[in-house]
C-alpha positions as CSV (number, residue, x, y, z in Angstrom):
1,X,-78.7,-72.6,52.3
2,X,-77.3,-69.2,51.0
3,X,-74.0,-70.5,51.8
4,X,-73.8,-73.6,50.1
5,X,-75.7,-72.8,47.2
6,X,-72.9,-70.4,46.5
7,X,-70.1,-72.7,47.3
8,X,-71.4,-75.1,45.1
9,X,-72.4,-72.8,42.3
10,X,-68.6,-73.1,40.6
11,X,-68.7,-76.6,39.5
12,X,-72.6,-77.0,37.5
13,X,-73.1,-80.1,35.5
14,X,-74.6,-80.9,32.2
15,X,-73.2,-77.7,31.1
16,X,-75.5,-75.6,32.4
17,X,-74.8,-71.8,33.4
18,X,-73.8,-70.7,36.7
19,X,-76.8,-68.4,37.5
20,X,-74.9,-65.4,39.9
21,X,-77.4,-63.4,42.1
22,X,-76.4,-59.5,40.7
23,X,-77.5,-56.9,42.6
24,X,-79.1,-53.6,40.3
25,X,-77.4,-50.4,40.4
26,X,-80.0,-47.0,39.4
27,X,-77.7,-44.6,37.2
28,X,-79.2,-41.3,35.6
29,X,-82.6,-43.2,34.8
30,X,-81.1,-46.5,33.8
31,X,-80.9,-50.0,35.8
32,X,-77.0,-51.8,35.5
33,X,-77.3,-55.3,36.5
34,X,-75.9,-59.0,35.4
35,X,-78.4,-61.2,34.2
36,X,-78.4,-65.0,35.6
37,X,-76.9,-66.3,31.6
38,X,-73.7,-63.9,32.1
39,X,-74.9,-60.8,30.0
40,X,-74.3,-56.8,31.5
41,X,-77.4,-55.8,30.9
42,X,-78.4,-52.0,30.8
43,X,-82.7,-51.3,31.0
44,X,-84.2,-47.7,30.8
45,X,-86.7,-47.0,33.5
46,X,-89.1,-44.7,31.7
47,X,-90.3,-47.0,29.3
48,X,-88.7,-50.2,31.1
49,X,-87.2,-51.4,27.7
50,X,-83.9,-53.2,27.0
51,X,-81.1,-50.8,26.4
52,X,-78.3,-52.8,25.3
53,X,-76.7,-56.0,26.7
54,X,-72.8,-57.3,27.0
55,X,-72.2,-60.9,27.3
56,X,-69.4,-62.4,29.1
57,X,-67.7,-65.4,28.3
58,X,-64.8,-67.8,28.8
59,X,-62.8,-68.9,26.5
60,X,-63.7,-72.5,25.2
61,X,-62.2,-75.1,27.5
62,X,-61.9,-78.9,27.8
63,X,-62.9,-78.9,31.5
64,X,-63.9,-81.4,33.2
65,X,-61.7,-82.0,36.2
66,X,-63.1,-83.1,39.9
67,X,-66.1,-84.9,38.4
68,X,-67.1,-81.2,37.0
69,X,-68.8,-81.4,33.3
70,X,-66.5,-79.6,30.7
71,X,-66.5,-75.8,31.8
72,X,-69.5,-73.8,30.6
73,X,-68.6,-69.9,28.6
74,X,-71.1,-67.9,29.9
75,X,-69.7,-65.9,33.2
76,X,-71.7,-65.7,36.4
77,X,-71.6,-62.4,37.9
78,X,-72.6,-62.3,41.8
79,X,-71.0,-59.0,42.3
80,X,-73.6,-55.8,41.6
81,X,-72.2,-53.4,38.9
82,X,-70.9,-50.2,39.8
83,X,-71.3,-47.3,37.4
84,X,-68.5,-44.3,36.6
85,X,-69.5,-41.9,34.3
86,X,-69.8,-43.8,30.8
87,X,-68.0,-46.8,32.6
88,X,-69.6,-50.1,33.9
89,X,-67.9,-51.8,35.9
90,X,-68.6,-55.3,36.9
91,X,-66.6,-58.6,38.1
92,X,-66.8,-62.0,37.3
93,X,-67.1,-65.8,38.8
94,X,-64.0,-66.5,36.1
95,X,-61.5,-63.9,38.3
96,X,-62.3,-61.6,35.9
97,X,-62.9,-57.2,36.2
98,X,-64.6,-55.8,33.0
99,X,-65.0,-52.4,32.1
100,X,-67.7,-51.9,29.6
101,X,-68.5,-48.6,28.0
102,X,-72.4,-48.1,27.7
103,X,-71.9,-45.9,25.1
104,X,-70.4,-48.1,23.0
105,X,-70.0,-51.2,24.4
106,X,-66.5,-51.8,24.1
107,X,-64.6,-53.3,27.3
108,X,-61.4,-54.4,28.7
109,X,-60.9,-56.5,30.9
110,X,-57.7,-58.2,33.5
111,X,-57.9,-61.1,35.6
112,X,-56.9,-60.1,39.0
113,X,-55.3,-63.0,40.0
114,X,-53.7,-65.5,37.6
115,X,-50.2,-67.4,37.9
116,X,-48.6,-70.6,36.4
117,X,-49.4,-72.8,39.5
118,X,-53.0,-71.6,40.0
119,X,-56.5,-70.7,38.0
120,X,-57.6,-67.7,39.0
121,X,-60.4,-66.9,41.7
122,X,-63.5,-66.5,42.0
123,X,-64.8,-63.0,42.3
124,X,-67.9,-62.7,44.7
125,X,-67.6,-59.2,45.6
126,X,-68.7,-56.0,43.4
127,X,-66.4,-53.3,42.9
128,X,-65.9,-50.0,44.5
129,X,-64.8,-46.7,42.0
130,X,-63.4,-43.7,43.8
131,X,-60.0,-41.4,43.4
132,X,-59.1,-43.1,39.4
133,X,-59.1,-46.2,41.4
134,X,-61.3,-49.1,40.7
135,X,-61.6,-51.2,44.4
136,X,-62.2,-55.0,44.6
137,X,-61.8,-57.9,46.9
138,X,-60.9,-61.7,45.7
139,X,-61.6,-65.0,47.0
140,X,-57.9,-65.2,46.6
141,X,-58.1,-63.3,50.2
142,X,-56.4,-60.0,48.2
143,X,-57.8,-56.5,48.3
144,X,-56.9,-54.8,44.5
145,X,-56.7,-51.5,43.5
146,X,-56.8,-51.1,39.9
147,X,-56.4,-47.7,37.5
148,X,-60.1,-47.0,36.3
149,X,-58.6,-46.3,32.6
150,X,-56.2,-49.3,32.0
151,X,-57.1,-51.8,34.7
152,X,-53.7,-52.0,35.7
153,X,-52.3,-52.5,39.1
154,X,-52.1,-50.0,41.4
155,X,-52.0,-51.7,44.7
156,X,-52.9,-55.0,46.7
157,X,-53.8,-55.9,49.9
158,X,-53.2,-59.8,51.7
159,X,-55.9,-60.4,54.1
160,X,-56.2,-64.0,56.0
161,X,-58.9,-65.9,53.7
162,X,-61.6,-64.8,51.2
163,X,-63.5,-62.0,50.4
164,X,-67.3,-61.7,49.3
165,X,-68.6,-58.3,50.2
166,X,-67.8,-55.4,48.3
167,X,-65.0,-52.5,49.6
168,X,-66.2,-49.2,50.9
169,X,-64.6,-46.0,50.4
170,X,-64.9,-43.6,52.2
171,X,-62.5,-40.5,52.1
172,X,-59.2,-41.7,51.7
173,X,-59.8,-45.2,53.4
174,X,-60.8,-48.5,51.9
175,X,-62.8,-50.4,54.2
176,X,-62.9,-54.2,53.3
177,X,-64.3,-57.7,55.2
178,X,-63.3,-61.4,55.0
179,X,-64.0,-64.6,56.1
180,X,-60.8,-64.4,58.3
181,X,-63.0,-62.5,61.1
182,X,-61.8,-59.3,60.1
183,X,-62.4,-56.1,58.7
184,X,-59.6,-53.4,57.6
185,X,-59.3,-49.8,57.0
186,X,-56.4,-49.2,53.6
187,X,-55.2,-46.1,52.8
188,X,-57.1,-45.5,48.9
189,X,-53.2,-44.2,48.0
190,X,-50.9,-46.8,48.6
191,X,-53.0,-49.7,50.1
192,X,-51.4,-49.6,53.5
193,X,-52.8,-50.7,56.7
194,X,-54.6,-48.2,58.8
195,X,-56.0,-50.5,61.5
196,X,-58.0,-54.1,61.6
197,X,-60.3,-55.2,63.7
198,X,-61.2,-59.3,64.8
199,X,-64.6,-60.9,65.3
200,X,-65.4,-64.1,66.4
201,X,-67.1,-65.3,62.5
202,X,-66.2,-64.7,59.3
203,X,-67.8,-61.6,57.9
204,X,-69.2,-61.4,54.1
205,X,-71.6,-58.0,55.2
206,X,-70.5,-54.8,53.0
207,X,-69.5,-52.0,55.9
208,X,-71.5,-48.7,56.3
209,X,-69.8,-45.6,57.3
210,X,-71.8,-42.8,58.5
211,X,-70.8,-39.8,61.2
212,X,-67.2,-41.1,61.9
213,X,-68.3,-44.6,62.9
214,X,-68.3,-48.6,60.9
215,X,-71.2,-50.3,61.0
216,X,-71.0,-54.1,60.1
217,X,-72.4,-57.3,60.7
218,X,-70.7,-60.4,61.0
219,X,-71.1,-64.2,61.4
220,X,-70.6,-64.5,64.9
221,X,-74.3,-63.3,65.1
222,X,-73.2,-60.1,66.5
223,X,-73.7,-56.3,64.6
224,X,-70.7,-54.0,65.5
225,X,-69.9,-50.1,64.8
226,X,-66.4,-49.3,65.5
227,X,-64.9,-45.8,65.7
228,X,-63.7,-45.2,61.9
229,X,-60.6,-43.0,62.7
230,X,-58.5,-46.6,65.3
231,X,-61.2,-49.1,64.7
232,X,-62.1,-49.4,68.3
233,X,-65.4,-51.0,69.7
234,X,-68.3,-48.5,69.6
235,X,-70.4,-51.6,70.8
236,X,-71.9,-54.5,69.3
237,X,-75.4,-55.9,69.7
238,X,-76.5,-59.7,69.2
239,X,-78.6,-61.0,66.7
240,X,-80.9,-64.5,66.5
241,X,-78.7,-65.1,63.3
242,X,-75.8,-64.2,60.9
243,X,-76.2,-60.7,59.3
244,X,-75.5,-61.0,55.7
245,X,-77.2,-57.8,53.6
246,X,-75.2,-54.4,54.4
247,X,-76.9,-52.3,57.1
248,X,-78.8,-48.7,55.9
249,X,-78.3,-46.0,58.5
250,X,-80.4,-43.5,58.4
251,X,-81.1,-40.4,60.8
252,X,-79.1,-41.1,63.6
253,X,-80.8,-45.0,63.3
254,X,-79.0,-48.4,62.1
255,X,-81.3,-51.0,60.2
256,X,-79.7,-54.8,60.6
257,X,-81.2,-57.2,58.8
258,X,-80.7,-60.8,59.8
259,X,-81.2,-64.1,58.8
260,X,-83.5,-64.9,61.9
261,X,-85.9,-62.8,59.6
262,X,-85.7,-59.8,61.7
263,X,-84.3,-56.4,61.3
264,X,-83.0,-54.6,64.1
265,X,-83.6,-51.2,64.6
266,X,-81.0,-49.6,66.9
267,X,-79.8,-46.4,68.4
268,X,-76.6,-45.6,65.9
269,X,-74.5,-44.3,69.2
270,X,-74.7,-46.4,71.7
271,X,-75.9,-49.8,70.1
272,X,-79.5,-49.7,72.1
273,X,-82.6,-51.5,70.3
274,X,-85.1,-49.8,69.8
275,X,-87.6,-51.9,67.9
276,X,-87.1,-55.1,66.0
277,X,-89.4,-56.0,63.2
278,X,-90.4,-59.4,62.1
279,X,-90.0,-60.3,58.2
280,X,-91.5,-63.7,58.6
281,X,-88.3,-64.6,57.1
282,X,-84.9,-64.6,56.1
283,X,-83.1,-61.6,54.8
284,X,-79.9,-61.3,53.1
285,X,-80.9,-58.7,49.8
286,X,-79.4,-55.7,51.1
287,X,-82.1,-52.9,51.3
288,X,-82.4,-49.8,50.3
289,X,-83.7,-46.5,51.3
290,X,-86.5,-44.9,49.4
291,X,-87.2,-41.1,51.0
292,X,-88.0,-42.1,54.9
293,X,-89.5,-45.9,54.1
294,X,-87.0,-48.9,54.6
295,X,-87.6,-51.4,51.4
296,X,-86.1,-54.5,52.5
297,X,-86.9,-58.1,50.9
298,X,-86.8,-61.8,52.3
299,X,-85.5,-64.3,50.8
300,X,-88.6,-65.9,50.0
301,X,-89.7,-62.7,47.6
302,X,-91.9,-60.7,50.4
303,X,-90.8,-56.7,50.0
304,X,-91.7,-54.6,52.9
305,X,-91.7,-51.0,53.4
306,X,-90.6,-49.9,56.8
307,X,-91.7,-46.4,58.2
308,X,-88.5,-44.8,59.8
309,X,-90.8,-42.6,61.8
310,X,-93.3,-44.3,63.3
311,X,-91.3,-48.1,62.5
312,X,-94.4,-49.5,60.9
313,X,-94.3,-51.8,58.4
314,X,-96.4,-52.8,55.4
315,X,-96.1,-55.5,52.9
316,X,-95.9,-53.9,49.3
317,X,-95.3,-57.2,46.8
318,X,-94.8,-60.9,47.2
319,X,-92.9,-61.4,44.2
320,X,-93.2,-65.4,44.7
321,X,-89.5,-66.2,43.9
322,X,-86.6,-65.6,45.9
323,X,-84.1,-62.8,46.5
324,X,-80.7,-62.6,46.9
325,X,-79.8,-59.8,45.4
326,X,-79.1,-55.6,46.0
327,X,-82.1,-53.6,45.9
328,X,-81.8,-50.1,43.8
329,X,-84.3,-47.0,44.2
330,X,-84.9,-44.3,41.9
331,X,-87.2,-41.6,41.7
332,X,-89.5,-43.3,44.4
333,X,-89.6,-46.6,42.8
334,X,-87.3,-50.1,44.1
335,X,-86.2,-52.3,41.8
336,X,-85.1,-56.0,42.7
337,X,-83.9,-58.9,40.6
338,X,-85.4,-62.2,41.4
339,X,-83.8,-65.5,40.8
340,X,-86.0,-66.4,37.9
341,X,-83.5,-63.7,36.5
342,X,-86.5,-61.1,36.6
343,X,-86.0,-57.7,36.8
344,X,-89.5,-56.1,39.2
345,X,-90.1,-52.3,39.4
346,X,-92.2,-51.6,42.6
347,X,-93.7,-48.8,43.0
348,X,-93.4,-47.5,47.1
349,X,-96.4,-45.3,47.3
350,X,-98.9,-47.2,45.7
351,X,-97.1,-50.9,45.6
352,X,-97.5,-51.1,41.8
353,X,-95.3,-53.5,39.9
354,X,-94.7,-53.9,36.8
355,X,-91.6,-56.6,35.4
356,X,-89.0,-54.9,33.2
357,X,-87.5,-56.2,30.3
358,X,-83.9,-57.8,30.3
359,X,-84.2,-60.1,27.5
């Protein structure tokens, strides 16, 4: 369902607006996400009032090719934004990278890939900002390394097909996945190849690197953790379903959610399961941390807290409307936005929410 809905989600009729599922990012006590009607939108968490809000259009446009109604001008925004000092960072359905100042709201922006022969791509993925270098995969199937001031082009990377998660850097490497099986390690310099490494599925999970090892899930059903300096097997350890949400690893322990509505709790050297916890459903909202409690959420809007130490877990909300999106914590709270383009503020000792305003 995840799958198609997305696949489908570039060509909406009657002229209505491609929705995106953006992910929140917590910056210096304010929330960075992109609301479902293609606005950045920036929300303080003390009072839980709108800051300030960007939108992002297209230029108008005839449309209408492939039975598609005439193309809509608000953006949708899937990617989660990523924050740089004064900077917001954020991509967009149209091919598009924007850097947004929330200071004063002027931007820039580049397509990353545009030619006489071809429109440009979609942009699934979020960004990555490390080194003056802003990091971001295309469903072109390229891996782009852009200058954080100009948005020119650094570097570029061909992998085999597209690409939905977001880099990782770590160090100097650029980790990156794709739907041709793989995942690579890129020197952050000059985008060269360090290593790849083949599954048997296409993979669309954001890596983890923790202690000198990758941790990933892929489509093949299977959760790997390869060593990070060759990209040999570690091991790998077999799901009921595909793992889509990035893994947390925490103290020495990897947490897999999967889309048999489990999450795997396993032993982050040798691959060994030590509990797995039932969600009741689907999960593919990567979760978050919040001190030593797991806060992961199903699609169907339950959010659990998971205790890292004894791996009990306790139901905090049941928002009622699904989840597709990134979790963010801050200062002991989780904040998730809902596909009725709500932003929630739960709070994880006491399970209090309270809806924020993005309007």
């Amino acid at each position: 369902m995840l799958l198609a809905f997305l696949l489908l989600s570039g060509c909406t009729g009657g002229g209505a607006v491609p929705r995106g599922w953006s992910g929140v990012t917590a910056d210096s006590g304010n929330l960075f996400l992109g609301g479902m009607d293609g606005r950045i939108v920036a929300v303080n968490t003390a009072n839980g009032s709108l800051m300030w809000s960007v939108p992002l259009v297209n230029p108008p446009s005839g449309g209408g090719g492939l039975g598609c109604a005439p193309a809509v001008t608000a953006v949708a925004i899937y990617g989660t934004p990523v924050v740089d000092g004064d900077i917001v960072y954020v991509t967009g359905y149209n091919g598009k990278i924007y850097a947004i100042s929330s200071s004063t709201r002027l931007s820039k922006d580049r397509y990353l890939s545009k030619d006489a022969k071809s429109l440009p791509k979609p942009i699934i993925a979020g960004a990555a900002v490390a080194g003056g270098k802003v990091f971001v995969g295309s469903s072109d199937g390229l891996v782009y390394a852009l200058d954080t001031v100009s948005l020119d082009l650094k570097w570029q990377f061909a992998t085999g097909d597209k690409i939905w998660s977001t880099p990782v850097v770590s160090g100097d490497t650029v980790y990156v996945t794709s739907f041709d099986k793989k995942i690579y390690a890129l020197n952050a310099a000059d985008g060269s190849k360090k290593w790849e490494f083949k599954t048997e599925g296409a993979i669309v999970s954001p890596p983890v690197i923790d202690n000198g090892a990758v941790y990933f899930g892929s489509l093949d059903r299977y959760f790997y953790a390869l060593n990070a300096a060759d990209g040999s097997l570690k091991w790998k350890f077999m799901g009921g379903n595909w793992y889509w949400a990035k893994p947390v690893v925490y103290k020495g322990v990897v947490y897999a959610a999967n889309l048999d509505g489990k999450v795997y709790v396993l032993d982050a050297v040798s691959g060994q399961k030590q509990v797995e916890l039932n969600l009741g459903g689907p999960s593919s909202a990567s979760p978050v941390m919040v001190g030593n409690l797991l806060i992961v959420a199903t699609e169907a809007g339950a959010v659990y807290s998971l205790d890292s130490a004894s791996n009990q877990q306790r139901l905090l909300a049941d928002l009622g409307e699904k989840v597709f999106s990134t979790l963010a914590a801050s200062a002991g709270k989780v904040y998730i936005h809902s596909d009725k383009d709500k932003l929630y503020e739960i709070a994880v000792d006491s399970g209090i929410k309270r809806e924020l305003n993005i309007k």
